[in-house]
C-alpha positions in Angstrom: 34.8 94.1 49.0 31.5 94.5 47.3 32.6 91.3 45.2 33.9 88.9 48.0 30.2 89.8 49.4 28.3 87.2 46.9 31.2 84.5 47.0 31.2 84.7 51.2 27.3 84.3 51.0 27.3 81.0 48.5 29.9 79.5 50.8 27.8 80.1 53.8 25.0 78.2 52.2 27.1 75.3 51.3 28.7 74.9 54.6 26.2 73.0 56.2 25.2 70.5 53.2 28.8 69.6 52.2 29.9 69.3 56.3 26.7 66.9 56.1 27.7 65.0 52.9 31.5 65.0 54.7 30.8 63.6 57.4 28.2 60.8 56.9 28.8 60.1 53.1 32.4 61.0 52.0 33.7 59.7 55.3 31.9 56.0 55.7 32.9 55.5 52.1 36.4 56.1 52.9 36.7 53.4 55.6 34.6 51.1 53.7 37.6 51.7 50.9 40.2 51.3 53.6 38.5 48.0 54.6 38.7 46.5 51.5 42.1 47.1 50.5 43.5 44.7 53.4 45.4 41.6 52.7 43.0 39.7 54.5 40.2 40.4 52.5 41.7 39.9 48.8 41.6 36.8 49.5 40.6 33.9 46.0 37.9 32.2 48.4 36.7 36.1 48.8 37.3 37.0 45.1 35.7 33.6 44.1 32.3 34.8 46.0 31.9 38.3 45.0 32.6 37.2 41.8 29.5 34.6 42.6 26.9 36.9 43.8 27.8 39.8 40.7 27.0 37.5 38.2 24.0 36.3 39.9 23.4 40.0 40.7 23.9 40.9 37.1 21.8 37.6 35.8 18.5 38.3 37.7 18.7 42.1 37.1 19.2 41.3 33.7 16.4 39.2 33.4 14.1 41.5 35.3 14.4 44.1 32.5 14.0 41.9 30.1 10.4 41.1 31.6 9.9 44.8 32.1 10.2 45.5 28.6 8.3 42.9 27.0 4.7 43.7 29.9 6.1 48.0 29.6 6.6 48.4 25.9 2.9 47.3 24.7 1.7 49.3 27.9 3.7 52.1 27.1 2.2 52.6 23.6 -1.1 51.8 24.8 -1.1 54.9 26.7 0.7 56.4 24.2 -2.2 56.1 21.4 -4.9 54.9 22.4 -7.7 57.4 24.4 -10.0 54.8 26.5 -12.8 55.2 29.5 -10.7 55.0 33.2 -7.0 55.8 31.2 -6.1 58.2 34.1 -7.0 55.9 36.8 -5.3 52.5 34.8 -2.1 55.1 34.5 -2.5 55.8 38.2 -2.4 52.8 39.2 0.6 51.4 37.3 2.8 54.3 39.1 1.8 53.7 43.0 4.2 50.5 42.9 7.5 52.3 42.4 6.6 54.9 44.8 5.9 51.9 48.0 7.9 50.2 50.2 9.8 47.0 49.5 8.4 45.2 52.5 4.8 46.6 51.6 5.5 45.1 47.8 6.9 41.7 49.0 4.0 41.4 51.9 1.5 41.8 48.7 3.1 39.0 46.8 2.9 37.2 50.1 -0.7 37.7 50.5 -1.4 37.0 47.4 0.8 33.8 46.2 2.9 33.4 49.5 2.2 29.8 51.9 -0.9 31.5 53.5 -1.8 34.0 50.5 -5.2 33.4 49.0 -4.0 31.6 46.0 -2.6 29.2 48.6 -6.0 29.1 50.8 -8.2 29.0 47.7 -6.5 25.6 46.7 -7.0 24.0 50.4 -10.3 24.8 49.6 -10.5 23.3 46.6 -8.4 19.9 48.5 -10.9 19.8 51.4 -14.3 20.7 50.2 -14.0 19.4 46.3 -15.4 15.6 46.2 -12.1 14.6 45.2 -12.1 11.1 46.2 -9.3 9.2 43.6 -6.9 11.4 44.7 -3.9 9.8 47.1 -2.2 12.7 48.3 -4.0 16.3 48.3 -3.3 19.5 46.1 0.1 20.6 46.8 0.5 24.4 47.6 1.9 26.6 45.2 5.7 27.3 45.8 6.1 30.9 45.1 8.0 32.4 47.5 11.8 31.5 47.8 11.6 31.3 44.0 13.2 33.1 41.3 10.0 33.8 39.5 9.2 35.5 43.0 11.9 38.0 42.4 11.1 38.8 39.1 7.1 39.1 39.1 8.2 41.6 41.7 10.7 43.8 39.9 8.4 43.9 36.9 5.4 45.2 39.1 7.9 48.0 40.5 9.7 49.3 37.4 7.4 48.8 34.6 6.1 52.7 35.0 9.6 53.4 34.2 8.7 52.1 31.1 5.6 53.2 30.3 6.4 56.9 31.1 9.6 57.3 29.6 9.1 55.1 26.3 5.1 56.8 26.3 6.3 59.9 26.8 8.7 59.9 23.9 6.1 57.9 21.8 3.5 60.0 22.3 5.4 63.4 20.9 6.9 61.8 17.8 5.2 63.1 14.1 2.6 60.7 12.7 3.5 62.0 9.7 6.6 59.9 9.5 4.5 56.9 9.8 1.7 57.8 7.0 4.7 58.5 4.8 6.5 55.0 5.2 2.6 53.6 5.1 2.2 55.7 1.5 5.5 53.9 0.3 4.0 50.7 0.6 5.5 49.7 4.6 3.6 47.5 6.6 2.8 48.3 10.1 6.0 46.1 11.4 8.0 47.8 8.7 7.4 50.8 9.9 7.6 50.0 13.6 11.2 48.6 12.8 12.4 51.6 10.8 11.2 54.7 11.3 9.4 54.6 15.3 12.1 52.5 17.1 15.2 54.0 15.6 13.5 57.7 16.8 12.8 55.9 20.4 15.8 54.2 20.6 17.3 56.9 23.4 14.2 56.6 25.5 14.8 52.7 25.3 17.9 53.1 26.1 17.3 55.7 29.2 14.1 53.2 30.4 16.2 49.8 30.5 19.3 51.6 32.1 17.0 52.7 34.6 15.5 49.6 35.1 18.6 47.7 35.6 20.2 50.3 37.8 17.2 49.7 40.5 17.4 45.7 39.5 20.8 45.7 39.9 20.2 47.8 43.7 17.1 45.6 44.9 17.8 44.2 48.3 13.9 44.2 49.9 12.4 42.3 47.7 15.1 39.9 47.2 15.7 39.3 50.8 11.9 38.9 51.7 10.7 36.8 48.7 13.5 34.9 47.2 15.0 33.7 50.7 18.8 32.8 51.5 19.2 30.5 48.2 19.2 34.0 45.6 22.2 36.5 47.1 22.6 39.3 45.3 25.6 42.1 46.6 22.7 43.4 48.1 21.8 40.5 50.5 24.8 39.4 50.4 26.7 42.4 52.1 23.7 42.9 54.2 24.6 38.3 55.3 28.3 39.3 55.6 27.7 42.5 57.7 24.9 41.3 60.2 24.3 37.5 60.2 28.3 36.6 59.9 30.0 40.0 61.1 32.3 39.5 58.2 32.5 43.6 57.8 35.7 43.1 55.5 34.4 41.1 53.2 31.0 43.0 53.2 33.1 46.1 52.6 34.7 44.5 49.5 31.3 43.3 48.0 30.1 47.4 49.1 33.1 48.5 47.1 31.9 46.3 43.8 28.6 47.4 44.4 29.4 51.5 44.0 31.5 51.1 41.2 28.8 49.1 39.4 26.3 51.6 40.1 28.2 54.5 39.3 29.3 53.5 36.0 25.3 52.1 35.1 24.3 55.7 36.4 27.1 58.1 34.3 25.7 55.8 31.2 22.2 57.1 32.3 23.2 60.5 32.7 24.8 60.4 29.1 21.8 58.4 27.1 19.4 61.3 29.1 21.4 64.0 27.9 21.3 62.8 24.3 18.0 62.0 24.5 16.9 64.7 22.5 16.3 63.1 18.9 12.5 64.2 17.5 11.9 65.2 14.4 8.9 67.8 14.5 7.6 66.7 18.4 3.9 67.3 18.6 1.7 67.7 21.9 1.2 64.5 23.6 -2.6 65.0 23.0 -2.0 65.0 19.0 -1.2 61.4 19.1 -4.1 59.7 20.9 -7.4 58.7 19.8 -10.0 56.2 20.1 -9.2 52.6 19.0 -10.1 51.5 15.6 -10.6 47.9 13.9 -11.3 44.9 16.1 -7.7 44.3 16.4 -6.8 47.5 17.9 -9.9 47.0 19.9 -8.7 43.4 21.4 -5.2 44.9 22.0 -6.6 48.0 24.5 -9.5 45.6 25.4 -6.7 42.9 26.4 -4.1 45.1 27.7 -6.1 46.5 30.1 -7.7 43.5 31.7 -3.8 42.3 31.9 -2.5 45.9 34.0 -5.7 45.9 35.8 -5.2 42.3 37.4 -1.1 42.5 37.7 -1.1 45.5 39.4 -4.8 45.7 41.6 -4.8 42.0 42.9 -1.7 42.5 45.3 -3.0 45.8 46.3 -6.3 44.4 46.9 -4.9 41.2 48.5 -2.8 42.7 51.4 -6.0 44.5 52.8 -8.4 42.0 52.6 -6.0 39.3 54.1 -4.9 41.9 56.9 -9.0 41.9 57.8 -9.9 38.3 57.1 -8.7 34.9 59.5 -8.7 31.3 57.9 -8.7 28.4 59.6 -8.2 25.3 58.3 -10.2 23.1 60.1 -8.9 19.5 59.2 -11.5 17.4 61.3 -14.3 15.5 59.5 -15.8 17.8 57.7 -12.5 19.1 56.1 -13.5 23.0 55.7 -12.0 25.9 55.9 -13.4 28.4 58.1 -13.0 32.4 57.5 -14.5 35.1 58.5 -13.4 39.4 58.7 -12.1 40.8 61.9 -9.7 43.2 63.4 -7.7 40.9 65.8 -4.4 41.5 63.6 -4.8 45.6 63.9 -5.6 45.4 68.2 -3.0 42.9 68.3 -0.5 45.5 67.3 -1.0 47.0 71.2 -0.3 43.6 72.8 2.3 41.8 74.4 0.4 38.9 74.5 3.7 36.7 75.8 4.4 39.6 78.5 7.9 39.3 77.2 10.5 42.0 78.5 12.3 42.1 75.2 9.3 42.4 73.3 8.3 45.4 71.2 5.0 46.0 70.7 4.3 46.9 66.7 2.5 49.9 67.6 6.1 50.8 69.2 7.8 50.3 66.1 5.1 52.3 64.2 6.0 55.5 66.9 9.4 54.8 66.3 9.3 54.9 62.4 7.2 58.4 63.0 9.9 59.9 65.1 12.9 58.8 62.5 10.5 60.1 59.9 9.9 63.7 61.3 13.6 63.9 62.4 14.5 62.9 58.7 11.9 65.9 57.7 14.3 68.6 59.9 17.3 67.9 58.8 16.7 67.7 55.0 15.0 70.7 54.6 17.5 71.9 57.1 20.0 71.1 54.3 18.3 71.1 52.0 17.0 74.9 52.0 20.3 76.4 51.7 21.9 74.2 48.6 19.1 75.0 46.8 19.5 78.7 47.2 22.5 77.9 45.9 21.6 76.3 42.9 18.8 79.2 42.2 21.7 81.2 40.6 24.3 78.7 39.9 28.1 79.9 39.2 31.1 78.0 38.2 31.3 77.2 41.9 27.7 75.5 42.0 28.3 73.3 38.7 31.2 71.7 40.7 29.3 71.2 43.3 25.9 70.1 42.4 27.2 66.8 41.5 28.2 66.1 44.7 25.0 66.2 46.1 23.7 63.6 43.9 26.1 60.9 45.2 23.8 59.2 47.6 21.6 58.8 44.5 24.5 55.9 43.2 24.7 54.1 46.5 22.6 51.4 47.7 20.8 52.0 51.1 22.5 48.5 52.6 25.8 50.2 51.8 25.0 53.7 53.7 24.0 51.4 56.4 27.1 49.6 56.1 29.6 52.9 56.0 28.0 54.1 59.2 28.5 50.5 60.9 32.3 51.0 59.9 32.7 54.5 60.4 30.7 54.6 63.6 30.8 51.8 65.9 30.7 53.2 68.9 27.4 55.2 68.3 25.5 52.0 67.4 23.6 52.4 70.1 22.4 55.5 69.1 18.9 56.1 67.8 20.2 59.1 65.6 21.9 57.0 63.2 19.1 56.1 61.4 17.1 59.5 60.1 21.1 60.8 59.4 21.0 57.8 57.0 17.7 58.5 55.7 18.7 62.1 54.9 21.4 60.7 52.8 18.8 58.7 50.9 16.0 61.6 50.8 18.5 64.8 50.5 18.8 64.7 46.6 14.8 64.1 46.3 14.5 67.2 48.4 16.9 69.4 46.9 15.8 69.4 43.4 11.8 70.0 45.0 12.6 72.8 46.3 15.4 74.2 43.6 12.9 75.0 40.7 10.1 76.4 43.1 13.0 79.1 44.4 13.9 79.5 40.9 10.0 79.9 39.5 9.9 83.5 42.1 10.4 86.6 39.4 12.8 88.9 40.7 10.8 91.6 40.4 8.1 90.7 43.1 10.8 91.1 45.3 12.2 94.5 44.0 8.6 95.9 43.9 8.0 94.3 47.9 11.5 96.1 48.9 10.7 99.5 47.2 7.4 99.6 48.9 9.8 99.8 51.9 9.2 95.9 53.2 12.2 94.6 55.3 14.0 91.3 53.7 12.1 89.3 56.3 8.9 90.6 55.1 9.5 90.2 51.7 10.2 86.6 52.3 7.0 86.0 54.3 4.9 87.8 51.5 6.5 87.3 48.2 8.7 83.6 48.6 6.8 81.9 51.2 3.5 81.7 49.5 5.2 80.2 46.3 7.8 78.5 48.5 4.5 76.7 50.8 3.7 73.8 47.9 7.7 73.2 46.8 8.1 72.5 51.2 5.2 70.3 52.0 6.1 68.4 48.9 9.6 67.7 49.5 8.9 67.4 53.5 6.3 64.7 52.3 8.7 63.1 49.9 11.1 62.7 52.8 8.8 61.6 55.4 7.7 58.9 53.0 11.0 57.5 52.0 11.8 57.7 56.2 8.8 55.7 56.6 8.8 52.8 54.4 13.2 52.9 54.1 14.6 49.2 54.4 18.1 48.8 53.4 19.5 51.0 56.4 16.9 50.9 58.9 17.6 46.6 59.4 21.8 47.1 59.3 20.9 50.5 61.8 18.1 50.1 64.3 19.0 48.2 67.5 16.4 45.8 68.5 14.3 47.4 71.2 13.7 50.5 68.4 12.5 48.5 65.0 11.2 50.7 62.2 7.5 49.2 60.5 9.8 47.6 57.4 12.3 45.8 60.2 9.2 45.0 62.3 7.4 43.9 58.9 10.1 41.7 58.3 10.6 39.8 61.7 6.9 38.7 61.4 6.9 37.9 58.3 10.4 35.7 59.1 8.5 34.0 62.3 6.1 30.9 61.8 2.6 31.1 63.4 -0.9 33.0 61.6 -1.0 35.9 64.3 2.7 36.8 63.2 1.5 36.7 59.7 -1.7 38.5 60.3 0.2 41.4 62.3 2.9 41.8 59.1 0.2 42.2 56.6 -1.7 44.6 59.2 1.7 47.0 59.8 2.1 46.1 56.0 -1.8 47.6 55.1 -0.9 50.5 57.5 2.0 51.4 55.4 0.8 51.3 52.2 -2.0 53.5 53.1 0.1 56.4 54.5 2.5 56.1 51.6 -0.5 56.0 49.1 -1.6 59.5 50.8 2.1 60.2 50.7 2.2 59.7 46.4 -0.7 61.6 46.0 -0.4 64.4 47.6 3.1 65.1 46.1 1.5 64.4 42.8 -0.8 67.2 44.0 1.5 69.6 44.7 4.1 68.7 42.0 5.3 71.6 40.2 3.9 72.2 35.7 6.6 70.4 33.8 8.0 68.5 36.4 9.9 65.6 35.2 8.9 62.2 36.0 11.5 60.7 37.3 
């Protein structure tokens, strides 16, 4: 009896996570796999496009990493061994792009190089105020968005940290006394770069590009927002079948391709990260780094900075200023271009300036994004609580079942949204659908916040609490609670931020008259006319300013020897 006690007790505590993971994972998936094995969908025209779109899909994520590496390599030995004045801050600020929202990334790219970004602006200026009089025709604007290069400028700002943590990491930890040996055989500095350092980081290159790819290979935001309807990926493309033609079928098939892609890119991660142990005598990350030396080591850090600096602060910098600033291009005799700061974007927000019935007023959409994001906060540590109690002692029963709750990790938010469209169609009018979703996205995060917080609590606080005759509810206030405080408002944090800024789902979920800030971001940004524009980048501004707060106080409260990723 005393040994059916324990068992009874762990099945309890995965009851609720695994009827969760049941019924809003395990069962969407199932129709979406029941749609696509339908003689009407394996069709050749049908074969013939998903075909299409992966190799597309594989080409620009392919690509991406590519770019990745070559700007996150240098970067990532640069932080790796060099010491330099504002290090911490340059780091900083390379790692607050994978953390934001897509529509927050793609409205930065839009202020800065889109039709009515500055770059744009500052070359009317130069049309209509430069005495440029042999000139037929004036300056044409730069085409950026609805570009490829759009697409992948993008993915390089997001994932290069990837890089530059992983690859530094590993870099920074390896013994310099394997390079002064191959320098005191007679190697040159790319001798021994190409023999000794990159065989040793090979696994961490490995792990970086994988990684890379994987979220590449998943992007739908940024792909959707700035390369347009000519670049589908599965992504947008399941996301066009599913909303825009109601082809749920055939956006079940290309769902279908899309998991087993993932899956497979994310077991070869899990395998290069678990081998990913080859370092002969590691050292302190601190042993590595010192101050440059030489003039060309001093051009290199010099350079390198000036180049992180400018690619990652000027769209930052660009979506607040242009949320705060009107131009006007006033195309009368004198040809200028007027400007001038004001808030007329941020009080719009509160107007229905059409008095339009169907209209939702932004601020709604900002209240609405608040209440999916609290509701998203309940139910995960709801969930999230008991599996990892679970885990805090794990059994043959919790390895099996630990995997499990890292599935949502290998599906694409567009194809959660999908499986619940499938699964669930007569509760799409329901509100609910959408923090259920963002669970599923925000669950794993939350679990493994939480997990190595319960198991950091020594055993024998407890046993000292209870022989001092406290009751288990008082050794819980007074012994787990104060260590358990940080571990919660972190992973409640993480999930209110992925709630908040969450794309994929939210546009295939939310009915119209109950947009999210991405969706209402999007349909903006999507609608001709500067006060549209200039109420994106202000919802935009407003979003990368609580998911800024969001980053750093997790980083605050992040647990010693927390991974990175």
């Amino acid at each position: 009896m005393f040994s059916a006690s324990p068992w009874l007790t762990r099945l309890l505590l995965w009851l609720i996570p695994l009827t969760f993971l049941g019924l809003f994972f395990f069962y969407p998936f199932a129709r979406i796999i029941a749609l696509t094995f339908n003689l009407s969908t394996l069709t050749a025209e049908n074969l013939q496009l998903a075909f299409s779109v992966l190799r597309f899909t594989f080409f620009q994520a392919l690509l991406s990493t590519l770019l990745t590496l070559i700007i996150g390599l240098p970067s990532a030995y640069l932080f790796a061994r060099f010491d330099f004045r504002g290090k911490p801050l340059l780091r900083a600020l390379t790692a607050v792009p994978f953390m934001l929202p897509t529509v927050v990334v793609a409205a930065a790219f839009n202020s800065l190089l889109g039709p009515r970004g500055w770059m744009n602006l500052l070359l009317q200026v130069s049309n209509y105020q430069l005495p440029i009089t042999n000139l037929q025709s004036p300056i044409s604007n730069l085409q950026f968005q609805g570009t490829l290069p759009a697409i992948l400028i993008a993915h390089v700002f997001y994932n290069t940290t990837i890089v530059i943590r992983i690859v530094g990491n590993a870099l920074s930890r390896l013994d310099p006394r394997l390079d002064h040996a191959a320098r005191t055989l007679g190697a040159d500095g790319w001798r021994t770069w190409w023999h000794v350092t990159l065989p040793l980081l090979k696994p961490s290159l490995l792990a970086s590009s994988l990684l890379v790819f994987l979220f590449d290979f998943t992007s739908f935001g940024v792909i959707l927002l700035l390369g347009g309807p000519s670049f589908s990926t599965l992504e947008v493309e399941i996301y066009i079948q599913a909303v825009k033609r109601l082809n749920l079928s055939l956006a079940a098939l290309l769902s279908l391709i899309q998991l087993l892609c993932t899956l497979i890119f994310s077991i070869l991660y899990t395998r290069i990260v678990s081998r990913n142990t080859t370092q002969i005598a590691p050292r302190s990350a601190g042993s590595n780094v010192r101050k440059p030396r030489g003039l060309r080591e001093f051009i290199f850090v010099f350079a390198f900075c000036i180049l992180l600096s400018a690619f990652f602060l000027f769209p930052l910098l660009a979506l607040p200023l242009r949320s705060t600033t009107r131009l006007e291009a006033d195309r009368g005799q004198r040809g200028e271009v007027q400007y001038g700061l004001t808030t007329d974007y941020y009080t719009e927000l509160f107007i229905n300036r059409r008095g339009s019935v169907f209209y939702v007023p932004p601020i709604q959409a900002t209240l609405n994004s608040l209440g999916y994001a609290i509701t998203t906060v309940f139910i995960s540590l709801l969930l999230g609580f008991p599996a990892a109690f679970a885990l805090n002692k794990p059994t043959r029963l919790e390895r099996l079942l630990d995997p499990l709750l890292m599935l949502p990790l290998g599906a694409s938010a567009v194809t959660l949204g999908l499986g619940f469209l499938v699964a669930f169609p007569r509760l799409l009018a329901q509100p609910f659908l959408v923090p259920l979703a963002h669970t599923l996205i925000a669950l794993p995060f939350v679990i493994r916040t939480l997990q190595p917080a319960l198991a950091s609590i020594p055993d024998r606080l407890r046993h000292a609490a209870a022989s001092l005759g406290a009751s288990p509810f008082q050794v819980w206030k007074n012994v787990d609670w104060p260590i358990l405080s940080h571990a919660t408002l972190s992973a409640a944090t993480f999930a209110f931020t992925v709630s908040l800024g969450e794309f994929g789902a939210a546009i295939l979920l939310t009915r119209p008259e109950y947009p999210t800030i991405p969706v209402a971001i999007s349909r903006f940004l999507s609608q001709p006319g500067g006060l549209n524009y200039g109420q994106a980048m202000a919802m935009a501004t407003i979003l990368l300013v609580i998911t800024t707060l969001g980053i750093l106080l997790i980083e605050k409260l992040r647990l010693p020897g927390a991974g990175e990723f």
